[in-house]
Z-matrix of the N, CA and C atoms (Angstrom, degrees):
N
C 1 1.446
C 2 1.524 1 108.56
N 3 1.505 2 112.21 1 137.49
C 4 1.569 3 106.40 2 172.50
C 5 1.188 4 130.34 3 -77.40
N 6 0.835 5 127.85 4 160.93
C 7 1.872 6 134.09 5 -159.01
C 8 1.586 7 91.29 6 -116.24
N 9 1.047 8 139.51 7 60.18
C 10 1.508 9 162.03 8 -173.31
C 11 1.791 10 95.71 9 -94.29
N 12 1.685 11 113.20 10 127.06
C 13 1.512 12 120.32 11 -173.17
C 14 1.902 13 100.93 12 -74.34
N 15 1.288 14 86.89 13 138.68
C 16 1.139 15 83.17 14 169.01
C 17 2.038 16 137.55 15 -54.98
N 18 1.142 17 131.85 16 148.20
C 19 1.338 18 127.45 17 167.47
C 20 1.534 19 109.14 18 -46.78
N 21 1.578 20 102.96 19 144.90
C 22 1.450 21 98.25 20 -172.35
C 23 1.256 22 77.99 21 -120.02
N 24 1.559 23 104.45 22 157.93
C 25 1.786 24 135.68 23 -162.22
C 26 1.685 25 94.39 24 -151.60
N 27 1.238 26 86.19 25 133.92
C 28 1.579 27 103.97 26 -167.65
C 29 1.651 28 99.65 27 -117.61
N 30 1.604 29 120.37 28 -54.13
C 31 0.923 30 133.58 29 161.83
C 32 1.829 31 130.46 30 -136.21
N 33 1.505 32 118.27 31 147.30
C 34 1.464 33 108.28 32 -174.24
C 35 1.220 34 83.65 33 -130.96
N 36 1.622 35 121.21 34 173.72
C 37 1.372 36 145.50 35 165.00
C 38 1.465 37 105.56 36 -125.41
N 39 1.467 38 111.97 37 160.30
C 40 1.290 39 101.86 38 -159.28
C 41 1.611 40 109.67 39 -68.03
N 42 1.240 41 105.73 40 178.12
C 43 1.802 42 94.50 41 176.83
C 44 1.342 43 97.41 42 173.27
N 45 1.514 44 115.73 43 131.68
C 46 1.802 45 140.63 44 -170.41
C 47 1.591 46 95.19 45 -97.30
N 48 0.971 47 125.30 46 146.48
C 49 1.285 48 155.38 47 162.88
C 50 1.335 49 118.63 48 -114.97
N 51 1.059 50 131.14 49 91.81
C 52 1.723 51 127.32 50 167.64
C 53 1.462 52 104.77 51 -91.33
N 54 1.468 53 94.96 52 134.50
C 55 1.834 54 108.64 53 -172.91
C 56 1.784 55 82.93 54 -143.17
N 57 1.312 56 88.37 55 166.23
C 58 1.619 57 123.83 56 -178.60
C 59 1.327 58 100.56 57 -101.09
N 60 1.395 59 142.92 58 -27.93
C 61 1.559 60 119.84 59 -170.77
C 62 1.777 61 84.52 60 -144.60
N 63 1.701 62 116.45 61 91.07
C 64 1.624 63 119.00 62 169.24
C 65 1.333 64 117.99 63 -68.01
N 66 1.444 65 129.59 64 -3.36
C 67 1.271 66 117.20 65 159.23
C 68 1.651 67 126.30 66 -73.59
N 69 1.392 68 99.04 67 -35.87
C 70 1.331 69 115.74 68 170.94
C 71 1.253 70 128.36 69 -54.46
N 72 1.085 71 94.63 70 -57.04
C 73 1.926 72 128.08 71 169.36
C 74 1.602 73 110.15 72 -61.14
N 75 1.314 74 131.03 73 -43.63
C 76 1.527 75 116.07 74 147.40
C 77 1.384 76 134.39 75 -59.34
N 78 1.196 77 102.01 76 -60.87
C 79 1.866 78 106.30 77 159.84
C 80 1.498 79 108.83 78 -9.96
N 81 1.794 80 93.91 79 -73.55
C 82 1.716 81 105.32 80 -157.18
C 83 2.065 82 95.01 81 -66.94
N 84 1.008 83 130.32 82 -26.38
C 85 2.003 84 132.95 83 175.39
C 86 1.227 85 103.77 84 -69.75
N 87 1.910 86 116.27 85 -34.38
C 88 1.695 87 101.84 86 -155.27
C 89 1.870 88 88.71 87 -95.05
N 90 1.323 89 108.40 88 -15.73
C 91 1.924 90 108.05 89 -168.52
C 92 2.353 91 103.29 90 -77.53
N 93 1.592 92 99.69 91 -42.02
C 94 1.234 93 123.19 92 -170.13
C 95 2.393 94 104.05 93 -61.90
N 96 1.118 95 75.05 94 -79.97
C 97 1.796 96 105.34 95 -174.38
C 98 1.800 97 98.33 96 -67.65
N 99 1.466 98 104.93 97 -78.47
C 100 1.483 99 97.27 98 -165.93
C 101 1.807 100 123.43 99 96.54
N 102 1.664 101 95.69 100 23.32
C 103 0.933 102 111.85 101 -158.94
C 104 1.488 103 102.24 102 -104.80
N 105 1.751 104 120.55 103 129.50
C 106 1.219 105 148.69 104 -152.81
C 107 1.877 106 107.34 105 -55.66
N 108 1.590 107 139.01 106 76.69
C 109 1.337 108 112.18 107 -149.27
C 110 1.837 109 89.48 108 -83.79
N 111 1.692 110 72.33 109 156.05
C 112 1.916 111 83.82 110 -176.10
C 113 1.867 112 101.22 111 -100.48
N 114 1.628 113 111.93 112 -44.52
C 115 1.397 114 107.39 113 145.80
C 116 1.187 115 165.33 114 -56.80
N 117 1.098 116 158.46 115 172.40
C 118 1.426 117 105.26 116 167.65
C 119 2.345 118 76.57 117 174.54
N 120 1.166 119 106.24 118 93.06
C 121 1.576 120 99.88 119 140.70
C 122 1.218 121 125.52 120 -158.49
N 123 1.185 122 123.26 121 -112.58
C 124 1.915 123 126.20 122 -169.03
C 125 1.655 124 95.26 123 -98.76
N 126 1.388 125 121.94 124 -29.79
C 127 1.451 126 118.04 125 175.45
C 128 1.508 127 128.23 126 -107.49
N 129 1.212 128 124.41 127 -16.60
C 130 1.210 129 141.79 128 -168.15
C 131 1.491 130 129.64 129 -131.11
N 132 0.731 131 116.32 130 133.11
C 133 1.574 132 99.75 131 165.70
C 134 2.005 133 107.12 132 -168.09
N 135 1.668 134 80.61 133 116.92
C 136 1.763 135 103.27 134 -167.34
C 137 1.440 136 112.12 135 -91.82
N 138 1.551 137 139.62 136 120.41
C 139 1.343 138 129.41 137 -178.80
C 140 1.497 139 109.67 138 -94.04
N 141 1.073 140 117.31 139 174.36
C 142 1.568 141 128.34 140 156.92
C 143 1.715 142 111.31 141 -100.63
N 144 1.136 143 101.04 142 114.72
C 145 1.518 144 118.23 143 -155.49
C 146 2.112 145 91.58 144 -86.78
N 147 1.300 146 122.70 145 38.24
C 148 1.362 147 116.04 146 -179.56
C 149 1.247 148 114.34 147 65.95
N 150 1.426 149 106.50 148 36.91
C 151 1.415 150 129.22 149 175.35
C 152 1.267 151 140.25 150 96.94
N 153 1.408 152 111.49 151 -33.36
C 154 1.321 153 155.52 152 147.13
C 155 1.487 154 121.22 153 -5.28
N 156 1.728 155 105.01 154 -92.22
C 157 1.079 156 114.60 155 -170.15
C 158 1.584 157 102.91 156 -163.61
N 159 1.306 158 110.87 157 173.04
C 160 1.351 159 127.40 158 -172.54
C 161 1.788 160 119.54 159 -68.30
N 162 1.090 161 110.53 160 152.47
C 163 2.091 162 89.67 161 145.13
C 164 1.471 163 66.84 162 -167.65
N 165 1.518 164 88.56 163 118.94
C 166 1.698 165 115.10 164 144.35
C 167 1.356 166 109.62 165 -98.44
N 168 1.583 167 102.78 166 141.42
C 169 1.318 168 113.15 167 155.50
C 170 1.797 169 126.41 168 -123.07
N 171 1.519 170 82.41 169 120.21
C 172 1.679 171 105.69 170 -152.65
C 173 2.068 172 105.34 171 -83.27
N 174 1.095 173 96.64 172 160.21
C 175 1.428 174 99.13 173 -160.03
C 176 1.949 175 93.72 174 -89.21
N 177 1.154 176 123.53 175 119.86
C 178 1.500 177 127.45 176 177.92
C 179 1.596 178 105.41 177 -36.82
N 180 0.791 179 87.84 178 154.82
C 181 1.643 180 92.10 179 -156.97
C 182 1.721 181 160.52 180 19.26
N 183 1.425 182 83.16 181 35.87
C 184 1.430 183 91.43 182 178.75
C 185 1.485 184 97.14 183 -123.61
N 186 1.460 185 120.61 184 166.24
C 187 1.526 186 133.24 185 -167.92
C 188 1.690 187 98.78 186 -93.24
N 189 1.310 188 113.25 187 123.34
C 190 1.273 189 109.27 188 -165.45
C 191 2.169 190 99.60 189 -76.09
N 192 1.481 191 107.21 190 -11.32
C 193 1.507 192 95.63 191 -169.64
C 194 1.629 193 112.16 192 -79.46
């Protein structure tokens, strides 16, 4: 695997992601970004965007509230 620097993020706005498989779909946010999640279960999972802002990624069809 390459040892490639991570994307740098200066700023995000919030933003939902609905995926079909959220384990997967974190994996591929927590391997990419590296970004600290403050959520984290079977439906949700919310990061700290470098202080910023959120990005959850919400499980396809369920109501993330």
């Amino acid at each position: 695997m390459s040892t490639r620097p991570k994307p740098g993020v200066n700023r995000l706005v919030e933003t939902a992601i609905y995926v079909d498989d959220i384990a997967r779909a974190s994996e591929f946010y927590d391997t990419v970004f590296g970004f600290p999640a403050l959520v984290r279960d079977n439906r949700v999972v919310a990061y700290d965007a470098r202080g910023f802002y959120h990005i959850p990624a919400v499980q396809a069809g369920r109501d993330p509230q």
